[in-house]
C-alpha positions in Angstrom: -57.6 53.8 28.2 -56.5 57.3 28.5 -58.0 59.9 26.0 -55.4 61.2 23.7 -54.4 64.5 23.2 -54.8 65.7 19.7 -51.8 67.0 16.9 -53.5 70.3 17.2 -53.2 70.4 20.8 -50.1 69.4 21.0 -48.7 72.1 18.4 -50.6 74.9 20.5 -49.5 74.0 24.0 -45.9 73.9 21.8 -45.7 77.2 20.5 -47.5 78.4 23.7 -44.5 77.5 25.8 -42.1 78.8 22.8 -44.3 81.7 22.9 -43.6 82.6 26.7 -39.8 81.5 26.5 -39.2 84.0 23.6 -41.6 86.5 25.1 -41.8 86.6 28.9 -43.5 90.1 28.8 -46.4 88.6 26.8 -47.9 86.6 29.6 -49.8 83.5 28.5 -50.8 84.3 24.9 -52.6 82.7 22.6 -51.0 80.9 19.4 -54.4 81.4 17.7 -53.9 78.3 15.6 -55.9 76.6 13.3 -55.9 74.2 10.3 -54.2 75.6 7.2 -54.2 74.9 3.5 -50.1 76.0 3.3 -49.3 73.8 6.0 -50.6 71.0 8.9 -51.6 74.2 10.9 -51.1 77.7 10.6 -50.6 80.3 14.2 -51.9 83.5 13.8 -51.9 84.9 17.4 -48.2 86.5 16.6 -49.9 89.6 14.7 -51.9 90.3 18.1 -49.2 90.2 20.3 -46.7 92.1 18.1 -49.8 95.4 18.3 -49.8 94.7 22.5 -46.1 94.7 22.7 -45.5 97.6 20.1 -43.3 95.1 18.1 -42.4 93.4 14.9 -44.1 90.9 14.1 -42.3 88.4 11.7 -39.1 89.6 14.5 -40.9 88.2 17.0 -41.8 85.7 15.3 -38.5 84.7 14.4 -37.9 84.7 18.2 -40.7 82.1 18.6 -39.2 79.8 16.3 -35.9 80.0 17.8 -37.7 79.1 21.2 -39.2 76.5 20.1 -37.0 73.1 21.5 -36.7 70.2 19.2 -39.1 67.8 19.2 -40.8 64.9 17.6 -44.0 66.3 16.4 -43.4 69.3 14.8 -40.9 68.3 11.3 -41.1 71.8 10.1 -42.1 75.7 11.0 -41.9 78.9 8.8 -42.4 82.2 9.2 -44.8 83.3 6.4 -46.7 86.7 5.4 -46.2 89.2 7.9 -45.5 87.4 11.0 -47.7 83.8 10.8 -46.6 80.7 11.4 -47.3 77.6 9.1 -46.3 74.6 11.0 -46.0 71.0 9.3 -46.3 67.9 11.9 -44.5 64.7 11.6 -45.7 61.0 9.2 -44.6 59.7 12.4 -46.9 61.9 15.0 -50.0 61.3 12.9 -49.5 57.9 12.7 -48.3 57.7 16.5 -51.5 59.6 17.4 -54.2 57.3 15.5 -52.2 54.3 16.7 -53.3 55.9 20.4 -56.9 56.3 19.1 -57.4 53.0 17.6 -56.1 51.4 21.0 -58.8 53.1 22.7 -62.8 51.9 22.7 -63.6 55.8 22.5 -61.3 56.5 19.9 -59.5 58.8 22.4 -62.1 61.4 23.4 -62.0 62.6 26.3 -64.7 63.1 29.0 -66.2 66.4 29.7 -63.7 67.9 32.6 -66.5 69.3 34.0 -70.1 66.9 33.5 -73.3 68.3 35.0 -76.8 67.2 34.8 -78.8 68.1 31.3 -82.6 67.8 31.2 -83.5 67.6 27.9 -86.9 68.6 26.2 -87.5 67.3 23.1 -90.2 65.1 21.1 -93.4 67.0 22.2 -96.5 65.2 20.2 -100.0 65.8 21.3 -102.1 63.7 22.4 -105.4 62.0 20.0 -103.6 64.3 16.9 -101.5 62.8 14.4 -97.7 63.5 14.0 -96.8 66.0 10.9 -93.8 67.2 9.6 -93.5 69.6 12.3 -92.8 67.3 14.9 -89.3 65.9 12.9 -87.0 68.2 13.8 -87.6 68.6 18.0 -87.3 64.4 17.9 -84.1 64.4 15.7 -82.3 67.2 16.8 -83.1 66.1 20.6 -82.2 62.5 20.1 -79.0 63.9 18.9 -77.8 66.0 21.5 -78.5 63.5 23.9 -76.5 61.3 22.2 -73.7 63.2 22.0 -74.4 64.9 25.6 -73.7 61.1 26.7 -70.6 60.2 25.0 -68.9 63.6 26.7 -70.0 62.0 30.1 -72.8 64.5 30.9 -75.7 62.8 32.7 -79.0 63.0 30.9 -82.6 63.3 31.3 -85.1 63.2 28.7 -88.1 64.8 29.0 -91.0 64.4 26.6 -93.9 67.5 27.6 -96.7 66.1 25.2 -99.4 67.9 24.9 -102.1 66.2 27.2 -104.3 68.9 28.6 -107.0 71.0 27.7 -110.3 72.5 27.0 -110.4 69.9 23.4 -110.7 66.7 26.2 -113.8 68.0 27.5 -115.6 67.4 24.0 -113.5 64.1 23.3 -114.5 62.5 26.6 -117.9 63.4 26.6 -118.1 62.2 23.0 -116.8 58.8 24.7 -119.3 58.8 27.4 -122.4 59.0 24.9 -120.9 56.7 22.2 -118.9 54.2 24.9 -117.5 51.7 22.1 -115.5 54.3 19.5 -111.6 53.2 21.0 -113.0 49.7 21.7 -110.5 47.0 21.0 -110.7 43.7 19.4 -110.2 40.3 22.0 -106.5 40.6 22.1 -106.0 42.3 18.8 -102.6 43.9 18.7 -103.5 47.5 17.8 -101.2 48.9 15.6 -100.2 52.6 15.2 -101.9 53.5 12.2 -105.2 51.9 13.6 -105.1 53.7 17.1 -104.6 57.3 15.0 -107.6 56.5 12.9 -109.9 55.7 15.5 -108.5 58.7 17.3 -108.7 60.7 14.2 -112.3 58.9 13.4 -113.3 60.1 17.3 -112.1 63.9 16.8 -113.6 64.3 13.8 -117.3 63.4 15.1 -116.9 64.7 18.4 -115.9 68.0 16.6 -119.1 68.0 14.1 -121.7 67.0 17.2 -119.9 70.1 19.1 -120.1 72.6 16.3 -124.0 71.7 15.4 -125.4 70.9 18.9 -125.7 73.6 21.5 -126.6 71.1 24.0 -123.5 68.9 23.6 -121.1 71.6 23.8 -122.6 72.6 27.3 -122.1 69.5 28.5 -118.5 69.4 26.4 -117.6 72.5 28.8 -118.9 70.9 31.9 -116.8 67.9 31.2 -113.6 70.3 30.8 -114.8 71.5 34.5 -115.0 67.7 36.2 -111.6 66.7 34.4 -109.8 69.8 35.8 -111.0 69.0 39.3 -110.2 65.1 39.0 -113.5 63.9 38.5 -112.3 60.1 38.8 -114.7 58.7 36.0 -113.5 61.4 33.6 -109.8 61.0 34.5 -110.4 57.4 33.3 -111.7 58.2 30.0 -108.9 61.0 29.6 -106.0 58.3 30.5 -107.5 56.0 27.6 -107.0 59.0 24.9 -103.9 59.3 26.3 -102.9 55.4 26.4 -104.2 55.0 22.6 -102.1 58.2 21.7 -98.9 56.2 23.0 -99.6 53.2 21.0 -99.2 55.7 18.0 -96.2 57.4 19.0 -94.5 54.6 19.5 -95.3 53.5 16.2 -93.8 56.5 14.8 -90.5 57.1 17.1 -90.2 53.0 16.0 -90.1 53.9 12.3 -87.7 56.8 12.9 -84.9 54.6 14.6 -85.5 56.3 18.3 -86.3 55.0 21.5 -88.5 56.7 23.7 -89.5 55.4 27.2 -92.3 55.7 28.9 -91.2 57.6 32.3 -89.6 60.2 30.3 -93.0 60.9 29.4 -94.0 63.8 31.2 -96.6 65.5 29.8 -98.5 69.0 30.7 -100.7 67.1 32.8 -97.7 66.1 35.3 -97.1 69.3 36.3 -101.1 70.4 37.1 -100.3 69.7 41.1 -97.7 72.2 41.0 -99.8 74.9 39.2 -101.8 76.9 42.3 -98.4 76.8 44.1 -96.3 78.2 41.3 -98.3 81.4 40.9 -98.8 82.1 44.4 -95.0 82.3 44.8 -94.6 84.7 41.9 -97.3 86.8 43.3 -96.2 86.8 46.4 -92.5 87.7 45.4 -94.1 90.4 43.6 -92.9 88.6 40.3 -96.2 88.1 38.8 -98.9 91.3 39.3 -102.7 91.3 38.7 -103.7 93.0 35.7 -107.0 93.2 34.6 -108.1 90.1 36.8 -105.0 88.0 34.8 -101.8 87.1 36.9 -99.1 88.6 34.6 -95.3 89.3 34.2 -94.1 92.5 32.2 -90.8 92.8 31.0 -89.4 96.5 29.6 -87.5 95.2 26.7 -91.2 93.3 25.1 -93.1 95.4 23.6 -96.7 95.6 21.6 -97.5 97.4 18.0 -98.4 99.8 19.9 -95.6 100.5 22.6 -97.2 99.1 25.8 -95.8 95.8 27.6 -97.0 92.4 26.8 -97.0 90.5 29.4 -96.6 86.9 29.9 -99.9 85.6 31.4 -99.6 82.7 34.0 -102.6 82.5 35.2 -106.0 84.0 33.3 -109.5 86.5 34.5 -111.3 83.2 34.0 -108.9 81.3 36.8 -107.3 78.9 33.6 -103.5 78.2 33.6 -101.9 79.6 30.9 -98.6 77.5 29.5 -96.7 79.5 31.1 -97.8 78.1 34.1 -97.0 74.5 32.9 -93.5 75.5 32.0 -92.5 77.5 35.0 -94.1 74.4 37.0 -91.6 72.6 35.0 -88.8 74.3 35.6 -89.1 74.1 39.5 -89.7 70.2 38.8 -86.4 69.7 36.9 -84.0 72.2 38.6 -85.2 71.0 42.8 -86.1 67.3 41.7 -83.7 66.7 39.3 -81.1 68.2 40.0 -80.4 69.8 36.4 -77.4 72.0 35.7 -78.9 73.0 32.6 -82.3 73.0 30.8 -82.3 72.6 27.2 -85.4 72.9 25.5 -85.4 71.7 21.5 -88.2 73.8 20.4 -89.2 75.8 17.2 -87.8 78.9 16.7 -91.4 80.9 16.4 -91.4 80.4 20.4 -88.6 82.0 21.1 -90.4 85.1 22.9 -92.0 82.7 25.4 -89.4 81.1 26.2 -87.1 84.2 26.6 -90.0 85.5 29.0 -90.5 82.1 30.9 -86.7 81.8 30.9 -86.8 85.7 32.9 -89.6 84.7 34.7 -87.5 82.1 36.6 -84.6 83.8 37.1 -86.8 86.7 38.9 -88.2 84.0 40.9 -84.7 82.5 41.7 -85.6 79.2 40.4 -83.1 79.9 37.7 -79.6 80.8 39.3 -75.6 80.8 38.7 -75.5 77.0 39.1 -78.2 76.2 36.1 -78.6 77.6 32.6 -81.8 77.3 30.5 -81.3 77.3 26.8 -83.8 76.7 23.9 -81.9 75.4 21.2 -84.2 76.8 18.1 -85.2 75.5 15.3 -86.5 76.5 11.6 -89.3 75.3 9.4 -89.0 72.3 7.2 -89.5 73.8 3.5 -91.3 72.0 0.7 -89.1 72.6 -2.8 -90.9 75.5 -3.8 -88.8 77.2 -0.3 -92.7 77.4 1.3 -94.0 75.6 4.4 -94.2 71.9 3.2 -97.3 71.1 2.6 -99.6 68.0 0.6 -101.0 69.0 -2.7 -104.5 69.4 -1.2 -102.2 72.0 1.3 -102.4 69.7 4.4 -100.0 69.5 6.5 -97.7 66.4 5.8 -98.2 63.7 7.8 -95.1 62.2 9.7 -95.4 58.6 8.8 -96.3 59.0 5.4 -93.2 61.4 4.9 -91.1 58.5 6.6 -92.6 55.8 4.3 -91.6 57.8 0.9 -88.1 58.2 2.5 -87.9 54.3 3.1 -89.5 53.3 -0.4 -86.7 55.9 -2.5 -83.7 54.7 -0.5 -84.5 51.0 -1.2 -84.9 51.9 -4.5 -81.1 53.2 -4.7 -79.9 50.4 -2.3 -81.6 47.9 -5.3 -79.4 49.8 -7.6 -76.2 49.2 -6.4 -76.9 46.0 -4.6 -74.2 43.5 -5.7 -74.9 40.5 -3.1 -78.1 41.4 -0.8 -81.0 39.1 -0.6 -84.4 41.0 -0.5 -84.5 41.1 3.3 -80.9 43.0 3.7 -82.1 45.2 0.4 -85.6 46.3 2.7 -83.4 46.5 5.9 -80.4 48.6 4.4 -83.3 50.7 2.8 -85.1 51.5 5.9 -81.6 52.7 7.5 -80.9 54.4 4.4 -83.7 56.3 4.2 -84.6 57.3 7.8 -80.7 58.0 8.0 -81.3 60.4 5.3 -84.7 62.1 6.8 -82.0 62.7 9.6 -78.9 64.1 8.1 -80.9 66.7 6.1 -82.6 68.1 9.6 -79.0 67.5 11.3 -76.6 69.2 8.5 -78.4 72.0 8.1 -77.8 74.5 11.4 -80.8 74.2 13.5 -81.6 77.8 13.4 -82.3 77.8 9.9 -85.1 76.5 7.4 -84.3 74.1 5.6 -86.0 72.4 2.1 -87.4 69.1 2.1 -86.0 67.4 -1.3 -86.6 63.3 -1.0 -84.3 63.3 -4.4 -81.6 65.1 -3.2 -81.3 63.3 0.6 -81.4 59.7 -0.8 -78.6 60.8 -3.6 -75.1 59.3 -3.9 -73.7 62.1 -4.4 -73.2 65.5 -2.4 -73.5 65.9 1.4 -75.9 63.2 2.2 -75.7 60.6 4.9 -75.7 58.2 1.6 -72.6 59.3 0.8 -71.4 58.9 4.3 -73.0 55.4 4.4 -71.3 54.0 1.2 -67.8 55.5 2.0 -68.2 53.4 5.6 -69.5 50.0 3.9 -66.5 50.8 1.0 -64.0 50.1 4.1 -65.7 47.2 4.9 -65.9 45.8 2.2 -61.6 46.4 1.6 -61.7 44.9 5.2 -63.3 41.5 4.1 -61.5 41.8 0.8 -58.3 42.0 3.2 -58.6 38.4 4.6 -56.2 37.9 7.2 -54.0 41.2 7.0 -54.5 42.4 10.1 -54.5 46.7 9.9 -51.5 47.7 11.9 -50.2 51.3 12.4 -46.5 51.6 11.2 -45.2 55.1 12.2 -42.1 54.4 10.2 -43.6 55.0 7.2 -43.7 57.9 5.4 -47.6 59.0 4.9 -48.8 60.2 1.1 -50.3 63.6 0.9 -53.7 61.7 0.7 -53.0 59.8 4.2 -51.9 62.9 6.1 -54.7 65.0 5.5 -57.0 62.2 6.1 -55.1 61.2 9.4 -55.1 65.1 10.6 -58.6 64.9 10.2 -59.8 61.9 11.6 -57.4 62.5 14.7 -59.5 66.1 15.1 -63.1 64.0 15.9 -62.6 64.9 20.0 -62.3 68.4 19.2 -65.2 68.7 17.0 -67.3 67.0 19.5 -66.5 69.2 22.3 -67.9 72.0 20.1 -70.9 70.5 19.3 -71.5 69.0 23.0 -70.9 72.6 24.2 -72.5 75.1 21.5 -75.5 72.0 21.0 -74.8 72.1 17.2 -74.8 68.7 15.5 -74.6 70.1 12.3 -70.7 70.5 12.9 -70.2 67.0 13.3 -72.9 66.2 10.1 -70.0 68.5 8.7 -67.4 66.8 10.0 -68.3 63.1 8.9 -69.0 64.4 5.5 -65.2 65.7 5.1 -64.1 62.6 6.3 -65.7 60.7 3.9 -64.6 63.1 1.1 -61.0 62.7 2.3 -61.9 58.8 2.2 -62.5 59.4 -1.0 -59.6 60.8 -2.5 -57.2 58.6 -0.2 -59.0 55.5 -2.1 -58.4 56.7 -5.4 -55.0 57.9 -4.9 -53.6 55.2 -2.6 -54.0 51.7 -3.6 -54.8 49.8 -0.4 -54.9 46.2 -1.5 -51.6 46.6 -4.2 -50.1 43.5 -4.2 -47.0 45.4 -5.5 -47.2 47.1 -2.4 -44.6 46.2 0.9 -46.6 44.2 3.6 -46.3 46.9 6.0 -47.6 49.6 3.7 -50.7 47.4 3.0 -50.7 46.9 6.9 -50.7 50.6 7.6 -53.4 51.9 5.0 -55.7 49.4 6.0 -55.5 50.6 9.5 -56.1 54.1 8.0 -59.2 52.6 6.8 -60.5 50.7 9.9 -60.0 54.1 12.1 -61.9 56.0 9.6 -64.7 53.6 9.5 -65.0 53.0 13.3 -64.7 57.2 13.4 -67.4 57.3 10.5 -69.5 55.0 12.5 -69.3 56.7 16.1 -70.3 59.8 14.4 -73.2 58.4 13.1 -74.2 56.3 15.4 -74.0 59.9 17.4 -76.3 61.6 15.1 -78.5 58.5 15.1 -77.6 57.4 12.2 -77.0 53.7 11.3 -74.0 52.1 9.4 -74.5 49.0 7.6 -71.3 46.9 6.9 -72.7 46.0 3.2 -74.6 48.6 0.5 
């Protein structure tokens, strides 16, 4: 099917061409329109134009309207205030325009005009360390925006740069090699999640005491950093099985929050050590990266020290290590020659934003970054406890993913026991695990990325208030009319007048393309979080003030508001699905 082109785009290309009719001096002006509480839609660009042209405005505004042929979407237009238009569409356009939507899998939106390649970097555990809050908001924000990066036709790769490398392997391995059976499994024992983190956890936490206390160990701990860095096989081995039992865990937890990861998206730091030599003797040969004290560094004017010197971005240290600068330049170079990216879009916390400003520079200096790529880190905030500090466990340990996921599960079956009518135990645990990871990820994905935002399990899993609970019942509420509907099939009937109730819940289903070509393009999911919360408030008020199963009511005005309902529920559950977020048909 065709994508449709929406009532507000319609209006504007409208006036637009009244625009230039009335005003051929003006060029190709714009209406300036946008949703209005007077009217449909209300055109401000008038006031502009009047200042350009040294005129009127509500003249030449009058002049617009005049302009303007007659048609069949616009039923009404009024000049208002000093020179604005409020413009009031058709009952039979809206309904016209949904009927197009329904008729199309994609509910009408449109593919990007212009798709490129996005590599995405998102979901960055580390290796033999458990998961903690911290770690949430990379993996739900990034499964997001691929999502949504998909639907608008934008070819994706995700990229998951764990952290794999580093001096802390030379202590675990060694560890391993003097106490051989600590990851040991059992004959065919299918090691679960929790079990792989605690032997890990079990390993790092002797290793660590044996290193601290025995001068001899850590010798041969630093010696062990030495053969792993230049490929010792036997130490390689040993590395590949931290990593291997750090996957099983992983899993375990991207399982419990609803995502799939794969395993050659999996690239971690490690991937990249091939390219390392070879990346810093390009930027100091091109005179991008200089020596400075026995470091190879980058300056920049405009990043400055307390003290008002440079600070430079260190690739490569005095004692020969790689900084991660190194790793993330290497990176770059990977994903913009080898695969092809048009843009780079890194979902990281906001309190790197300096690094990756200067690794960002860095590239562009080095021309690895040019015109036809863009590298953006979409920034993120800290997850708050209530108290508006850095959530934390009583004993002021850092929260531990799957336990956080857990509590979320265990307080939304709790709510879905509640209000359970006809569930059997089974749907009541199922519809409480999508309730309650569906509400660990509406909190991150409502709230714009850039900012903080408090952890409150009471408030996500409530019924009320801009939850994805809320959003969740008003989708199985349409379901359930849907059943309750038998064999009344929802058809559009454009005939019909609409109630005030329909029309502003029609206008804003039919603007779903639009909002998700501003999320796609500014990477800002919390727009359509936004949006699928205002359509289920408008849901709302359309049930209580238009009966939809009145058997009082004419056949085809049954017909029509039951297909008011199905396209809200099949818009309702695109946007979720989009954020990641499940619908069940019964709560």
């Amino acid at each position: 099917m065709a994508p449709v082109t929406s009532l507000a785009s319609t209006v504007d290309q409208r006036i637009a061409d009244a625009l230039s009719a009335a005003l051929p001096e003006a060029g190709s002006a714009d209406p300036l329109l946008r949703r209005s509480d007077r009217a449909d839609f209300q055109a401000n660009g008038i006031l502009a134009l009047a200042k350009k042209l040294k005129g009127n405005p509500r003249e030449l505004a009058t002049r617009v309207v005049a302009a303007l042929p007659a048609n069949d979407v616009i039923k009404d237009i009024e000049v208002s205030g000093p020179g604005f238009l409020n413009i009031t569409v058709s009952d039979r356009a809206i309904t016209e325009t949904l009927a197009a939507r329904a008729a199309d899998s994609r509910l009408g939106v449109p593919y990007a005009e212009q798709p490129g390649t996005t590599v995405i970097d998102y979901a960055q555990p580390n290796v033999a360390k458990e998961m903690h809050v911290g770690h949430l908001r990379s993996a739900v924000i990034g499964a997001a925006m691929v999502e949504i990066l998909e639907f608008t036709g934008e070819k994706v790769v995700r990229r998951h740069h764990i952290g794999d490398w580093g001096t802390q392997f030379g202590m675990l391995i060694q560890y391993l090699i003097e106490h051989p059976h600590e990851l040991d499994h059992q004959d065919g024992a299918d090691l679960g999640g929790e079990t792989a983190m605690s032997n890990l956890n079990r390993l790092y936490k002797a290793s660590r005491a044996v290193f601290d206390s025995d001068e001899e160990f850590k010798a041969r701990a630093r010696q062990r950093v030495v053969a792993l860095q230049a490929g010792d096989k036997e130490t390689l081995g040993l590395w590949q099985r931290f990593v291997d039992e750090s996957k099983i865990y992983f899993y375990s937890v991207f399982d419990k929050l609803d995502m799939e990861i794969h395993d050659p998206d999996i690239v971690g730091e490690s991937g990249y050590n091939d390219m390392l030599e070879e990346t810093c003797r390009l930027l100091e040969d091109s005179g991008v990266a200089v020596r400075s004290e026995g470091a190879l560094c980058v300056f920049f004017d405009d990043v400055l020290g307390p003290d008002g010197n440079r600070v430079p971005l260190i690739v490569k240290k005095s004692n020969g290590g790689y900084g991660y600068a190194a790793t993330d330049l290497s990176a770059i170079r990977d994903r913009v020659s080898n695969l092809d990216a048009t843009t780079l879009l890194y979902v990281v916390d906001a309190r790197q934003s300096l690094h990756f400003k200067m690794v960002f520079e860095t590239a562009r200096r080095a021309g690895w970054l040019n015109d036809g790529v863009q590298a953006v880190q979409l920034a993120f905030g800290t997850v708050l406890g209530k108290d508006g500090k850095p959530f934390k466990t009583r004993e002021g340990e850092t929260v531990r993913l799957a336990d956080l996921l857990d509590e979320a599960v265990e307080r939304a079956t709790a709510v879905v026991r509640e209000k359970a009518k006809d569930l059997s135990e089974e749907e009541i645990a199922e519809r409480g695990t999508q309730v309650g990871i569906g509400a660990v990820k509406y909190a991150d994905l409502s709230t714009s990325a850039a900012r903080d935002y408090k952890f409150d399990l009471d408030q996500m899993v409530s019924l009320h208030g801009d939850t994805s609970v809320y959003i969740q019942y008003a989708h199985a509420r349409i379901q359930s009319i849907l059943r309750k509907a038998g064999g009344t099939v929802p058809v559009a009937h454009p005939e019909l007048p609409l109630a005030t109730a329909e029309r502003a819940l029609g206008l804003h289903v039919d603007q779903f393309g639009e909002v998700l070509a501003e999320v796609s393009s500014g990477y800002e999911p919390h727009k359509l979080a936004a949006y699928l919360y205002q359509l289920s408030s408008l849901f709302t008020t359309f049930y209580d003030q238009c009966k939809v199963l009145d058997e009082n009511n004419p056949a085809e005005l049954v017909e029509n508001r039951l297909f008011l309902c199905d396209i809200t529920a099949r818009t309702l559950r695109q946007g979720l699905a989009l954020l990641g977020i499940r619908a069940p048909e019964r709560l």
